[in-house]
C-alpha positions in Angstrom: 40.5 14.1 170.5 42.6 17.1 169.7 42.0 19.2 167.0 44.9 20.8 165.1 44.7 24.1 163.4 46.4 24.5 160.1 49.2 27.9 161.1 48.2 31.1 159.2 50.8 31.6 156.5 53.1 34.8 157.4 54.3 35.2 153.7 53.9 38.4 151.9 51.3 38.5 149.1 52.8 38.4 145.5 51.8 41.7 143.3 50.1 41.5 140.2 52.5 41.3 137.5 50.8 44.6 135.8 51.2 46.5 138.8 53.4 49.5 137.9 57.2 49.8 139.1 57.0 53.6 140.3 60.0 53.8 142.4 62.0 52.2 139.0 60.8 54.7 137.2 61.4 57.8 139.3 65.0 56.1 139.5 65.1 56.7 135.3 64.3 59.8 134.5 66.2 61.6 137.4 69.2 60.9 135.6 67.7 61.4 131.9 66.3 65.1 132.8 70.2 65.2 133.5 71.8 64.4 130.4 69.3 66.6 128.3 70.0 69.9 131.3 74.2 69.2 130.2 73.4 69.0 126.2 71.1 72.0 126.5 73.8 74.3 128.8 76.4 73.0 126.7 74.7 74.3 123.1 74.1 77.8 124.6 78.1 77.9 125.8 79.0 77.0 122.3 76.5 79.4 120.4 77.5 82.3 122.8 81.3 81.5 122.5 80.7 81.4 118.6 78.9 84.7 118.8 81.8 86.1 120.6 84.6 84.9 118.4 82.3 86.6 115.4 82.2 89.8 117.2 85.8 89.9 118.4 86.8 89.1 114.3 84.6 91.6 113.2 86.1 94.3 115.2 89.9 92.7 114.8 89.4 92.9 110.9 87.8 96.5 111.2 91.6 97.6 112.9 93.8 95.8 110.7 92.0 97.0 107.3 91.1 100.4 109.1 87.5 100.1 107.2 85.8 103.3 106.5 89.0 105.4 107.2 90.0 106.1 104.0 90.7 109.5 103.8 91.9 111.8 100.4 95.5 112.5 99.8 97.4 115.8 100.3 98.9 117.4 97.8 102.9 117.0 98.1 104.2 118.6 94.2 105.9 121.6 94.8 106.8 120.6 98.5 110.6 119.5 99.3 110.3 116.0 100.5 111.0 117.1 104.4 108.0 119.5 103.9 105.9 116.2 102.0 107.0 113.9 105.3 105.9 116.7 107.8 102.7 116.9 106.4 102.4 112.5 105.5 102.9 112.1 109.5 99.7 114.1 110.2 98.0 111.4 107.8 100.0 108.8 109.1 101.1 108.1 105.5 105.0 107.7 104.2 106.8 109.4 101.3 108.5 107.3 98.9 111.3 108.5 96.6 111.3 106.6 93.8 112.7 108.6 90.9 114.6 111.7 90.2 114.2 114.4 87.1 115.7 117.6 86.3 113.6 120.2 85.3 114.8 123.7 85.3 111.7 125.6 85.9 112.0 124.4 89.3 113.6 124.4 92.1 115.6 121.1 93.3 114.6 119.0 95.8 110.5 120.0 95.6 108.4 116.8 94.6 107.4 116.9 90.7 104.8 113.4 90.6 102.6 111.5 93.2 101.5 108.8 93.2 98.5 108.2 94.2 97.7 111.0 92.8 96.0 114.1 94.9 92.6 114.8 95.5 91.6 111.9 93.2 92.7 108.9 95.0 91.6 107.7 98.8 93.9 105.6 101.2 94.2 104.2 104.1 96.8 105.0 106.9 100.3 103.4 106.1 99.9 103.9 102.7 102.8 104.8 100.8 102.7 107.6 98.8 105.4 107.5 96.0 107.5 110.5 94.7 109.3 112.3 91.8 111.7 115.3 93.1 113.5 117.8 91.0 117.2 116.8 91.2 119.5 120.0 91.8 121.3 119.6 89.0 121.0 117.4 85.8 122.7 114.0 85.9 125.1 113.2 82.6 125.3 109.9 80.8 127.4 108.4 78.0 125.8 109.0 74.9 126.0 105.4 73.3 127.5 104.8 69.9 124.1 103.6 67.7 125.0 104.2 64.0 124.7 100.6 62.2 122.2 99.3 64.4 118.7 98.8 63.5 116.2 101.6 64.5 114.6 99.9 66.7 117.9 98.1 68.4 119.5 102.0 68.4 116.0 103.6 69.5 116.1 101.3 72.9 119.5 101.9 73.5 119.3 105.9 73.7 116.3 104.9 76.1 118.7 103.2 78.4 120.8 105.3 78.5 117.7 108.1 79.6 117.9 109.7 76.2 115.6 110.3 73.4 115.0 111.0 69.8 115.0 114.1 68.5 114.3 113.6 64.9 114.6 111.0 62.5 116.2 111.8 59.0 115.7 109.7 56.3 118.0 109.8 53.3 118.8 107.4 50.2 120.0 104.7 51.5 119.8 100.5 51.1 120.0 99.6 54.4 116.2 100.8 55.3 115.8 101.8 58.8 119.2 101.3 59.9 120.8 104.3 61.4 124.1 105.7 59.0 124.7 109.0 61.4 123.6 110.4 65.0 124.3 113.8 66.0 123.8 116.2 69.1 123.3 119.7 68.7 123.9 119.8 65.4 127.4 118.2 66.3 128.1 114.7 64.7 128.9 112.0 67.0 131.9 109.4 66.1 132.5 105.7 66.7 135.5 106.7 68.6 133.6 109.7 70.4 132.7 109.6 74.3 130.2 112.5 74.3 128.5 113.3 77.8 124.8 114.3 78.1 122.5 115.5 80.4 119.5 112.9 80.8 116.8 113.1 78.6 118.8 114.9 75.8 117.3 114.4 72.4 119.7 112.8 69.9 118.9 113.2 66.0 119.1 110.0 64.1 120.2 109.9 60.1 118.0 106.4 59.1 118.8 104.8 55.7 115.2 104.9 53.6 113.6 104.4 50.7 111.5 107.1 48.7 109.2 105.0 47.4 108.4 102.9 51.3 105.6 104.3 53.1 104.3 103.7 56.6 100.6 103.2 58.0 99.7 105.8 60.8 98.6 103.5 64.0 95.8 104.9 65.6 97.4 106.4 69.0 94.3 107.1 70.7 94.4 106.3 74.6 98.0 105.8 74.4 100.6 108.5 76.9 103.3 110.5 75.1 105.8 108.0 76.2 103.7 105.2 74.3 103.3 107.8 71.3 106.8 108.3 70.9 107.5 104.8 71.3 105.2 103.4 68.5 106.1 106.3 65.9 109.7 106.3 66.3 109.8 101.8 65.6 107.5 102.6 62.3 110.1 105.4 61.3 107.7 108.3 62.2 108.1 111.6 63.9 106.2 112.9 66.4 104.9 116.1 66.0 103.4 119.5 67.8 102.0 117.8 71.3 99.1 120.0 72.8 97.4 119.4 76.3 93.4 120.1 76.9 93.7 122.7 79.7 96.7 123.3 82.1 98.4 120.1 83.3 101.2 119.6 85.5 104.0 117.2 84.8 102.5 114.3 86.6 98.9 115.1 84.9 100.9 115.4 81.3 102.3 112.3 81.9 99.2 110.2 82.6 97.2 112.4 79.9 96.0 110.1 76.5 95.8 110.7 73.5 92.2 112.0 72.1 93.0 113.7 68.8 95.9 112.9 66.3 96.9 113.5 62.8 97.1 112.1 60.3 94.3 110.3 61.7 94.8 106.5 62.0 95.1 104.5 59.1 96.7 106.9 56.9 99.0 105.8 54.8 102.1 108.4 55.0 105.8 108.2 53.6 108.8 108.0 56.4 109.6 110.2 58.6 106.7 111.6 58.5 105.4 113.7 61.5 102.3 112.4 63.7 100.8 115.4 65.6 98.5 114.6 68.6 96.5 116.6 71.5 96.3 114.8 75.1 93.6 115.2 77.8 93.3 113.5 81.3 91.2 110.4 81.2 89.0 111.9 83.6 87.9 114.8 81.0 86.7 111.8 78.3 83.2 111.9 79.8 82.9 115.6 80.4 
């Protein structure tokens, strides 16, 4: 009798179902370490490029505003404005003309105000530097017609015209504070008049008044002349003796203030009274 044998099975034994998947794994993480590599090279480029722009912005910004370069400015009055621009281009600054006076103590042409002002202000390069020059000769105007105005109306018409006041003259008269007469050098001036002056001649005003009206003095302190003559001459006041502390030139007198008047402020004073004051730099106040 023959004896079969069963045939011995060729199939490949199943794994365990806990068995680990290494070659799965390995497959992951490759591609993983990856992605984190490209984040962490792409963070440093964009620190480093941030860095850069923050470096290149700070030294941009230190050109345009030329930080830490200020330097002080030269002293132009008394120089002729070729002589000011010969020694701005060594300081790579630029002179200005802005105004005109005529002042006979000196010469025309030379520079008579700065601004800023010398050794006192600091710039930077490209700064303008604006100027007053001496004209060589005095400029005339029309001397405007102002009798029948108020004082104040006839007051800021002399001052567009570049005049002044000379003196106010109060006499008997209803019409309070409205000018009756004007006169220059001692001359009266008519309706029908056209009377040329140089600019910044000093007209004398006849005001209408009132004995009995009186005027409180303003307390002027800190104020410039220009101010002081302003305030006085619209209360129907006079100004008086003006007095500088020390040696000033014109631009110094010009930006000089008031320390010391009198009457003192609050006094109570009849019209056409004159207000006397004494001026000082504001950088003397705390000396």
């Amino acid at each position: 009798m023959t004896q079969t044998t069963k045939p011995k099975s060729t199939s490949t034994p199943k794994r365990s179902a806990s068995a680990p998947k290494q070659g799965k794994v390995t497959a992951q993480s490759a591609p993983e370490r990856g992605v984190w590599r490209t984040l962490l090279r792409n963070a440093v480029l964009a620190v480093s490029l941030l860095v850069i722009i923050l470096i290149v912005a700070h030294l941009l910004l230190g050109v345009i505003t030329r930080h830490g370069r200020n330097k002080d400015v030269p002293n132009f009055i008394g120089a002729t404005v070729e002589e000011a621009e010969s020694m701005a281009r060594k300081g790579r600054l630029e002179i200005i003309v802005n105004d005109s006076l005529y002042v006979p103590l000196y010469a025309g042409g030379v520079i008579l105000e700065q601004r800023p002002s010398a050794g006192k202000d600091k710039v930077k390069s490209g700064r303008k530097i604006y100027v007053t020059i001496n004209a060589s000769r005095q400029r005339t105007v029309e001397v405007p017609y102002v009798a029948g105005y108020s004082l104040r109306q006839a007051k800021s018409n002399l001052l567009v015209a570049g005049l002044e006041i000379a003196r106010l003259e109060y006499v008997d008269d209803i019409a309070n504070n409205y000018v009756i007469a004007q006169r220059l050098y001692g001359k009266e001036i008519k309706a029908d008049s056209v009377v040329m002056a140089p600019v910044g001649s000093k007209i004398t005003l006849v005001v209408g008044g009132n004995s009995s009206h009186t005027e409180v003095v303003p307390d002027l302190t800190g104020m410039t002349l220009r101010e002081v003559k302003s305030t006085l001459w619209d209360l129907g006041l006079n100004v008086g003796a003006v007095e500088y502390s020390g040696t000033l030139d014109i631009a110094e007198q010009n930006a000089a203030r008031v320390y010391i008047q009198s009457p003192v402020a609050e006094s109570v004073v009849e019209q056409g009274r004159d207000v006397s004051v004494r001026l000082r730099l504001p950088d003397e106040e705390d000396k």
